[in-house]
C-alpha positions in Angstrom: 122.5 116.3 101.2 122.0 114.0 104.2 118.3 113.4 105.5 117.4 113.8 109.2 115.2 111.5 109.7 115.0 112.0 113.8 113.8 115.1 114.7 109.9 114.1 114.1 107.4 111.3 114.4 106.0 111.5 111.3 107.5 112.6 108.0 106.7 112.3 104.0 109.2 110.8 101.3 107.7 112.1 98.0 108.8 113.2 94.4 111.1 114.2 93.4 112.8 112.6 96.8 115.2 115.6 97.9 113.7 116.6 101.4 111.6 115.0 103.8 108.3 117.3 105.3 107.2 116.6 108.7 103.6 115.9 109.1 101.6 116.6 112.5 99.4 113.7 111.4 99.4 111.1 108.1 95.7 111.9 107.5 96.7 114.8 106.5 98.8 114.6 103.6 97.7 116.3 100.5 98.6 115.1 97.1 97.4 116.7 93.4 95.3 113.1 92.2 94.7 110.4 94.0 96.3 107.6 94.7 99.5 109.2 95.6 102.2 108.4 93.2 105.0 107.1 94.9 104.9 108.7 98.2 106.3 107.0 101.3 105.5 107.8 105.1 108.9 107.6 107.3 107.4 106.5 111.0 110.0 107.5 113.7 109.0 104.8 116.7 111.6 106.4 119.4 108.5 108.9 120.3 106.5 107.5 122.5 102.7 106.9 122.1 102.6 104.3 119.9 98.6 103.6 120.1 97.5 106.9 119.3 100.0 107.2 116.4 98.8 103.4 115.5 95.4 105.0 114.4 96.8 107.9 112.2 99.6 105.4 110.8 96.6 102.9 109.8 94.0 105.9 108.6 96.8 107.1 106.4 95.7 107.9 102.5 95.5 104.8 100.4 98.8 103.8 98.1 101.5 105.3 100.7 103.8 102.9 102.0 105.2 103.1 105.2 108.8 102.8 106.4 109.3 102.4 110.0 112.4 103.4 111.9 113.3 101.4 115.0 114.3 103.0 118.3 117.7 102.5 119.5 117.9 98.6 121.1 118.1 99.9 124.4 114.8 101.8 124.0 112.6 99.1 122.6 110.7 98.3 125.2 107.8 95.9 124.9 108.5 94.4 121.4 106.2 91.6 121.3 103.5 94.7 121.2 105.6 97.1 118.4 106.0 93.8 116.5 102.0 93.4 116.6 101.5 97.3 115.6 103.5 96.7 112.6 101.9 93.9 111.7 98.9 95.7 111.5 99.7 98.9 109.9 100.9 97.1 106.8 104.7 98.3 106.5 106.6 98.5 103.0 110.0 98.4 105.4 111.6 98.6 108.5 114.7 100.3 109.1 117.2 100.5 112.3 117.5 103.1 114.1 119.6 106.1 111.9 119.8 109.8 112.3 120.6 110.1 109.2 120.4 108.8 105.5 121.0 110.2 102.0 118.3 110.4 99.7 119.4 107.3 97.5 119.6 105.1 100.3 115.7 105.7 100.7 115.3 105.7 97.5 116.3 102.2 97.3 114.3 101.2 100.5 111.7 102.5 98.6 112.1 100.7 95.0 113.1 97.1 96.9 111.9 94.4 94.7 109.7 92.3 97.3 111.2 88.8 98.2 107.4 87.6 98.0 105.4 90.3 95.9 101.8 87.7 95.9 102.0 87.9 99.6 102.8 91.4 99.9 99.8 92.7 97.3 97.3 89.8 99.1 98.5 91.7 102.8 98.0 95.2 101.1 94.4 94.5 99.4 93.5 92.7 103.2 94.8 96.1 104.8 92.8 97.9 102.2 89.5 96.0 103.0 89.1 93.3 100.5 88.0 91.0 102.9 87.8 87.4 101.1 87.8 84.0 102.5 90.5 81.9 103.1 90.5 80.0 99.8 89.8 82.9 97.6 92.9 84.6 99.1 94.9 81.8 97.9 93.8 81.5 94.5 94.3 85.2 94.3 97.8 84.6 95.4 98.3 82.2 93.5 97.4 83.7 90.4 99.8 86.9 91.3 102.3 84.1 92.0 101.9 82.2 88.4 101.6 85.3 86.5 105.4 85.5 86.7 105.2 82.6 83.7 101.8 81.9 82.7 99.6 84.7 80.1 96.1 83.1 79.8 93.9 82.1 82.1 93.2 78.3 80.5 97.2 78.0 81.5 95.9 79.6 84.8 93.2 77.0 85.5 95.4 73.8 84.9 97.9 75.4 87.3 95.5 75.6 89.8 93.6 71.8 89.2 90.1 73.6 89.1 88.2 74.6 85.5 88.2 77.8 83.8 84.6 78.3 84.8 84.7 77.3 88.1 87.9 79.3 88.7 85.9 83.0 87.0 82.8 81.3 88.9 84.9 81.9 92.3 85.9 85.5 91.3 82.7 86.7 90.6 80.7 85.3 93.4 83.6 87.0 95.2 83.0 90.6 94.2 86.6 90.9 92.5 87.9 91.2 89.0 88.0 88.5 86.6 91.2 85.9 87.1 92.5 87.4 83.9 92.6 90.9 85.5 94.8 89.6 88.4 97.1 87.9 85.6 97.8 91.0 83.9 98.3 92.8 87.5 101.2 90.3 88.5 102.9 91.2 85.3 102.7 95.0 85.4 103.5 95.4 88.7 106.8 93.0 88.1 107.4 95.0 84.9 106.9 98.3 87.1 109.4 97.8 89.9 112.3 96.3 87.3 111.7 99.8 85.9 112.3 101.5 88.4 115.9 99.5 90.1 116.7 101.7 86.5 119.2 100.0 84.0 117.0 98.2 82.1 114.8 99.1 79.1 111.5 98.9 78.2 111.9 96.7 75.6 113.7 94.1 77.6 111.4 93.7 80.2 108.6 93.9 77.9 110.0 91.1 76.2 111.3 89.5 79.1 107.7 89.3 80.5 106.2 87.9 77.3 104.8 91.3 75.6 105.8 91.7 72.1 107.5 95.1 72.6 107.2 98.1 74.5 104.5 99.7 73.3 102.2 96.3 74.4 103.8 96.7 77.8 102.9 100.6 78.1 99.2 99.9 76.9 98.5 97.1 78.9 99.8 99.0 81.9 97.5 101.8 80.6 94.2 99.7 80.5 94.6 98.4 83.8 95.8 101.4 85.4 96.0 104.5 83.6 99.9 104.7 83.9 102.5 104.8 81.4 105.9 103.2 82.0 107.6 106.5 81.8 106.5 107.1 85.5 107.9 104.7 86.7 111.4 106.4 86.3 110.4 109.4 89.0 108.1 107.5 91.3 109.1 104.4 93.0 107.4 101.6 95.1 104.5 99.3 93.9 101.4 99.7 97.0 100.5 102.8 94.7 100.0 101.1 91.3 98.1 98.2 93.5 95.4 101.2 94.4 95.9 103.0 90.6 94.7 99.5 89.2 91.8 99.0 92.4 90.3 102.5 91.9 90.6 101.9 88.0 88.1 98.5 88.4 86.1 99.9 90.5 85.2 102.7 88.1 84.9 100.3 85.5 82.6 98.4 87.4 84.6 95.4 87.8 84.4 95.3 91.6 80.6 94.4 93.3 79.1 97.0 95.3 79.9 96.3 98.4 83.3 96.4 97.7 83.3 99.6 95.9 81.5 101.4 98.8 83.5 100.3 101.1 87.0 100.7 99.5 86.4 103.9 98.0 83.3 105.6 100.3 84.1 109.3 98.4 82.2 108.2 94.8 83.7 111.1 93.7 87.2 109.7 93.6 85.6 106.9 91.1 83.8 109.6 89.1 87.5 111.8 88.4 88.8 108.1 87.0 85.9 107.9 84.7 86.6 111.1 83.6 90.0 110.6 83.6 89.7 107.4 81.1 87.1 108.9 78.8 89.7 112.1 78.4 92.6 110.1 77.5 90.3 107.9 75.1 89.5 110.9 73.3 92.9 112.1 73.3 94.2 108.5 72.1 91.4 108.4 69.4 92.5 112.3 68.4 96.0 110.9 67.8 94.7 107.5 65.9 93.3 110.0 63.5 95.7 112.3 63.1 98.3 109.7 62.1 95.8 107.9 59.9 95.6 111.5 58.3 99.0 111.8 58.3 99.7 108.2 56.8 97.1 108.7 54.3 98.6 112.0 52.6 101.7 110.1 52.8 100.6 107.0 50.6 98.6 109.8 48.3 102.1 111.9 47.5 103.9 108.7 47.2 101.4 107.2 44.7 100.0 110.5 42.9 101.6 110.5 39.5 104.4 112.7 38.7 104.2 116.0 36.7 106.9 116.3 34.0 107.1 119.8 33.1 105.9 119.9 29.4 108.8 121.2 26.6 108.1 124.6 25.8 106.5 125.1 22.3 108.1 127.2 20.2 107.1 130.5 18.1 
């Protein structure tokens, strides 16, 4: 079934990606959890009043990426200044003007590999508030950049031409995670969006990234950002995992202060990932047991000696 995707201003792309729901206003999209797992906002720019829907485009929840549709060329208008908007609202796409699209041609909008992912993820954090000087922006980029090949931060460091302690030095003077942090980010979220273009399995890319198997992939992702690789089959698009793994250092306390009030001003949204963690530890340390249990009446049966019934003695 086709999509219309011109009869409002505003309109959400969500899972399971069948329909699109018109919204009176971004602010107001509701999701179960926060951030919201691969959901998109479609921005129709043929309506007119572009500042006022500027503001609610920009206020929008945290981790939804924004695909904007063009007017027709004749209807453009001042494009210098729609050029500047978008610029500023942080777009995941843009898109010509269409009336209509099928859902897997969003779809694939949506789950685009980004021809520069560092500068992408640098953009989003700066949209997000993480407001860090020029130099600490590039290393940050940088380090996205190198994750692609490098997997410790000594291997970081030469890269860059500065020490390993001056380089962690930086970060945490900064507010920010440590540079290893950012390493493992670059990997996951590369790992993440193969996943999802579908086709591939775990194990490859896993392995293709330099993880011994799938299961290092899927626990690494975990640590840093309480996903699991499975997701990444139904929900699509990276700005989400980028504010997964944010809200997931903040409530570990990797992020300064300053930082943590001002990208996440609700504490509350920090205290549901603490929660959050120390429920699936349990659960994780529940399972640990129950295969050691399991493992352990295994080895007993398999080493308990044998009982040979005994010849019956005769009268």
């Amino acid at each position: 079934m086709r999509l219309s995707l011109d009869g409002h201003r505003f309109q959400a792309f969500s899972p399971p990606y069948q329909t699109l729901q018109p919204l009176d206003d971004p602010r107001s999209l509701a999701f179960q959890g926060m951030p919201a797992r691969g959901a998109a906002l479609l921005w129709n720019l043929r309506h007119d009043d572009w500042g006022r829907a500027f503001v609610a485009v920009k206020e929008r929840p945290p981790g939804v990426a924004l695909i904007a549709l063009l007017p027709p060329a004749h209807e453009l208008g001042d494009a210098p200044r729609l050029l500047e908007l978008l610029e500023r609202c942080r777009i995941h796409s843009v898109l010509p003007h269409v009336e209509e699209m099928e859902p897997e041609e969003l779809i694939a909008v949506l789950r685009r590999f980004p021809s520069g992912l560092p500068v992408e993820v640098v953009d989003y954090l700066h949209w997000r508030g993480l407001e860090l000087d020029l130099e600490t922006r590039r290393l940050v980029r940088k380090t996205l950049e190198l994750s692609e090949n490098l997997r410790t931060v000594a291997g970081l460091a030469r890269a860059l031409y500065i020490s390993r302690r001056a380089l962690g030095r930086r970060f945490a003077s900064r507010g920010i995670p440590v540079p290893s942090h950012w390493l493992h980010l670059g990997r996951i979220l590369r790992a993440a969006i193969r996943l999802q273009g579908g086709g591939v399995s775990l194990f490859t890319v896993a392995c293709d990234l330099g993880y011994s198997d799938g299961f290092a992939l899927s626990n690494q992702m975990h640590r840093l950002t309480g996903l699991r690789p499975s997701i990444m089959r139904t929900c699509f698009g990276w700005e989400w995992i980028v504010e997964a793994w944010l809200r997931k250092e903040a409530a570990q306390g990797n992020l300064s202060p300053f930082l943590q009030r001002s990208l996440f001003p609700d504490p509350t949204a920090l205290q549901e990932a603490v929660t959050e963690e120390v429920g699936t530890e349990e659960e994780e340390t529940l399972q640990h047991r129950h295969r050691l249990r399991v493992a352990e009446a295994t080895r007993n049966e398999a080493t308990a000696p044998s009982k040979v019934p005994l010849p019956a003695r005769g009268g």
